[in-house]
Backbone bond lengths (Angstrom), bond angles and torsions (degrees), N, CA, C in turn:
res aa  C-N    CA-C-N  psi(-1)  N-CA   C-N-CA  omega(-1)  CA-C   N-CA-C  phi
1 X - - - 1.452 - - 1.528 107.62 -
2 X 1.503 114.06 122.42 1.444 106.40 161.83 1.430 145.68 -83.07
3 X 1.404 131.08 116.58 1.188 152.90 -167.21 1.898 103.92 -53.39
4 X 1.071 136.08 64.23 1.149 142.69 -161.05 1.787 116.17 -93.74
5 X 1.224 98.65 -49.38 1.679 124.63 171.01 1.444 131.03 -89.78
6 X 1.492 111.74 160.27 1.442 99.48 -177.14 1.550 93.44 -129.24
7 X 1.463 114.14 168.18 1.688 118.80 179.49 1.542 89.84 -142.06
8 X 1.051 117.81 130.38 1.435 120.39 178.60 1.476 116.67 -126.80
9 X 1.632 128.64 120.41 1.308 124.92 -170.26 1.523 106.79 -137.70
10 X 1.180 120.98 169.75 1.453 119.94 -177.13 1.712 105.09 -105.34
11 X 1.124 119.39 152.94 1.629 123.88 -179.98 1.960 101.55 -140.44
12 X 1.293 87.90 -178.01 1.669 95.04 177.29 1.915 94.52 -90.50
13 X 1.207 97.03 179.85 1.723 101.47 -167.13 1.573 93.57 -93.60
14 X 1.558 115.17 -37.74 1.567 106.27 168.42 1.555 118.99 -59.37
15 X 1.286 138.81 -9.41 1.375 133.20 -163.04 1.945 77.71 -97.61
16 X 1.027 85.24 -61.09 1.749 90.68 178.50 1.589 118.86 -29.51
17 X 0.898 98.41 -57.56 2.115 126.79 176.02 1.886 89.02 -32.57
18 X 1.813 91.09 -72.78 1.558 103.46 -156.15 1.226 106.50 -54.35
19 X 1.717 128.23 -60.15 1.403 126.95 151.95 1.257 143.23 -17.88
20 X 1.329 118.56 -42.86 1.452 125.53 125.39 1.199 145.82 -5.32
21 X 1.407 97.05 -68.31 1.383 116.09 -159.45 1.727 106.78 -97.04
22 X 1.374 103.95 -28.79 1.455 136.00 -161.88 2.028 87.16 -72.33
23 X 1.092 118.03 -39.53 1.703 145.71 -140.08 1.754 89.21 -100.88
24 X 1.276 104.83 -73.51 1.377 99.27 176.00 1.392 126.67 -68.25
25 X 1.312 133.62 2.42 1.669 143.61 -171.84 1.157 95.72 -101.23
26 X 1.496 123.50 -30.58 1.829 120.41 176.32 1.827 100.26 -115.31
27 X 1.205 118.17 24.98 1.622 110.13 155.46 1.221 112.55 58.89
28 X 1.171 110.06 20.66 1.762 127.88 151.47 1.229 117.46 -83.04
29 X 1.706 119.38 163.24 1.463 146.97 147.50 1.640 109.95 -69.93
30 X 0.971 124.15 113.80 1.646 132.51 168.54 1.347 107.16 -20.11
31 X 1.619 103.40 -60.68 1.990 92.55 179.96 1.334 115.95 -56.96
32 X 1.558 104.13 -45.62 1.576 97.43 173.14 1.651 126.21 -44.23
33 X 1.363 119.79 -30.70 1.343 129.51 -162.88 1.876 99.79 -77.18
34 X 1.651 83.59 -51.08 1.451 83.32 177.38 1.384 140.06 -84.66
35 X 1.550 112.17 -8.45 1.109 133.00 153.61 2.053 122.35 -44.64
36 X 1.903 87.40 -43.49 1.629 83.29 -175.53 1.183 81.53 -88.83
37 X 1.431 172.40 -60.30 1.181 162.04 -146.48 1.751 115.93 -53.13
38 X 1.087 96.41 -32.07 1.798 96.46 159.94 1.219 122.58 -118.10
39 X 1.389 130.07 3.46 0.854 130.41 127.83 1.556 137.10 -23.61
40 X 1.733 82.56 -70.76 2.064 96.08 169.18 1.431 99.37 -49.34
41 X 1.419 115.03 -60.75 1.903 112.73 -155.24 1.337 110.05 -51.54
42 X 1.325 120.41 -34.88 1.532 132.90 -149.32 2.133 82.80 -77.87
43 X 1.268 94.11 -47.42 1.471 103.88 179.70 1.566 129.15 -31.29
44 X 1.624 85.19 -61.53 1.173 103.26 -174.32 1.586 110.84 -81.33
45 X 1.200 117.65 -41.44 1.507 114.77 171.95 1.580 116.87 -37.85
46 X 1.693 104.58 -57.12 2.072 95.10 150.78 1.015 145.25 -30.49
47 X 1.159 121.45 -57.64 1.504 156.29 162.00 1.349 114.77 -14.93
48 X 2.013 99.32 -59.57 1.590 132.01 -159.90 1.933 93.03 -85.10
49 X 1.721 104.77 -40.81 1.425 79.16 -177.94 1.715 134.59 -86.69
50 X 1.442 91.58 -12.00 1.723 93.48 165.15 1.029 112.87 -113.01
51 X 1.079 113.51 57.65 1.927 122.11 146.79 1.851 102.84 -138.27
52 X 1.156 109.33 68.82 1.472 116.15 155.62 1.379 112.74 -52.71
53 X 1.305 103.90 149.98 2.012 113.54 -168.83 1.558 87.82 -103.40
54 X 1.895 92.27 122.56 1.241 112.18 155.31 1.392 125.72 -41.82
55 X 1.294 138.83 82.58 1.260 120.93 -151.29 2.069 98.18 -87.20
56 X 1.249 122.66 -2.77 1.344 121.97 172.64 1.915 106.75 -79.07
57 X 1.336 95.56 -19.76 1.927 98.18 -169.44 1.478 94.41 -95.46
58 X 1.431 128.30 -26.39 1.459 123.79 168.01 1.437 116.15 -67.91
59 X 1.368 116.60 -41.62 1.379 102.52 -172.83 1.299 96.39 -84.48
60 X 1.585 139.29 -33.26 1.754 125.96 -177.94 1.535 91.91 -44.66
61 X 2.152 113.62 -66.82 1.568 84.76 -175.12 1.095 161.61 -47.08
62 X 1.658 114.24 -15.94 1.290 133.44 -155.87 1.738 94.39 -92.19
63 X 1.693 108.02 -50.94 1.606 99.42 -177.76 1.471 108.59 -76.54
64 X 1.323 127.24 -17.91 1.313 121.56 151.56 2.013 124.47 -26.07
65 X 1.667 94.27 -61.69 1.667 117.36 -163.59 1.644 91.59 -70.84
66 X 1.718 100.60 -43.37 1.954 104.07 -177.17 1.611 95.52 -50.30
67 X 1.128 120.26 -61.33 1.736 111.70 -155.98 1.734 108.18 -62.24
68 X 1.252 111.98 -41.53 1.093 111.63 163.68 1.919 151.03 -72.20
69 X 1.509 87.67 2.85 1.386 125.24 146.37 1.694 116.88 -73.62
70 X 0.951 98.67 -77.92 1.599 106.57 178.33 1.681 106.35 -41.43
71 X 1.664 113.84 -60.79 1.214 84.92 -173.81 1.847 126.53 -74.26
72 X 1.069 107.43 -23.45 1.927 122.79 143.26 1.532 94.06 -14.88
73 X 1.189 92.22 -88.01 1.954 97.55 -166.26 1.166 133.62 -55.54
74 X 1.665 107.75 -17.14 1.253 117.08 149.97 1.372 144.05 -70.90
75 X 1.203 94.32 -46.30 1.706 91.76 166.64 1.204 102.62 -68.84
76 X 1.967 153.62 -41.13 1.496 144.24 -134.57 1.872 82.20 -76.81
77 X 1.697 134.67 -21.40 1.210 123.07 -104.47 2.204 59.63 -137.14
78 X 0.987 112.11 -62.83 1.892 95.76 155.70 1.371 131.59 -37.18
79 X 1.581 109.70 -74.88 1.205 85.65 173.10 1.666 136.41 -74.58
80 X 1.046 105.87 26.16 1.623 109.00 -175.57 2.040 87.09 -97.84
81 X 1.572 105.80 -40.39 1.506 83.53 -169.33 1.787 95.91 -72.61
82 X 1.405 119.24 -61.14 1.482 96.34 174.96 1.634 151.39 -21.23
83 X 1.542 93.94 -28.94 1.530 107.38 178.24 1.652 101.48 -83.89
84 X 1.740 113.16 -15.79 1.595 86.63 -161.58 1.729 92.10 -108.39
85 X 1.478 97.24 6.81 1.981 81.51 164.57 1.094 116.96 -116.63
C-alpha cells in the first residue's frame, strides 16, 4: 500500500511516550505503528458492517438457552424435594 497522505492530530505527550516506546520494542517508526493501528480499525469497522446478526439464529438461540433453563430448573426443583424427604 502506498503511503501518499498525511492525517495530522494532536495527543497528550504521554500517549506519545507509550507510542514511542510501544514503536521501538517492535523495531518500528511511530507512523509505522500507527499507520497499522488504523489500518486494523478501518479493518475492522468493515468487518462489523457485513456481518449483520442473524436475528432468526439469535432468537432460535435464546429459546434454545430458555428450554434449557427450564429443564435446569426442573430437575434443581427435584432434587431439592428428594433431598428433603
Amino acid at each position: 500500500m502506498k503511503l501518499e497522505t498525511q492525517i495530522n492530530f494532536r495527543t497528550s505527550s504521554e500517549i506519545k511516550e507509550e507510542i514511542e516506546k510501544i514503536a521501538n520494542n517492535r523495531g518500528v517508526r511511530p507512523s509505522q505503528l500507527l499507520n497499522e493501528i488504523v489500518a486494523d480499525f478501518v479493518k475492522r469497522q468493515g468487518n462489523q458492517k457485513s456481518e449483520k446478526p442473524n436475528l432468526e439464529k439469535v432468537y432460535e438461540m435464546l429459546s434454545l438457552q430458555g428450554q434449557r433453563l427450564e429443564l435446569l430448573e426442573k430437575q434443581q426443583q427435584e432434587m431439592a424435594k428428594k433431598s428433603v424427604a
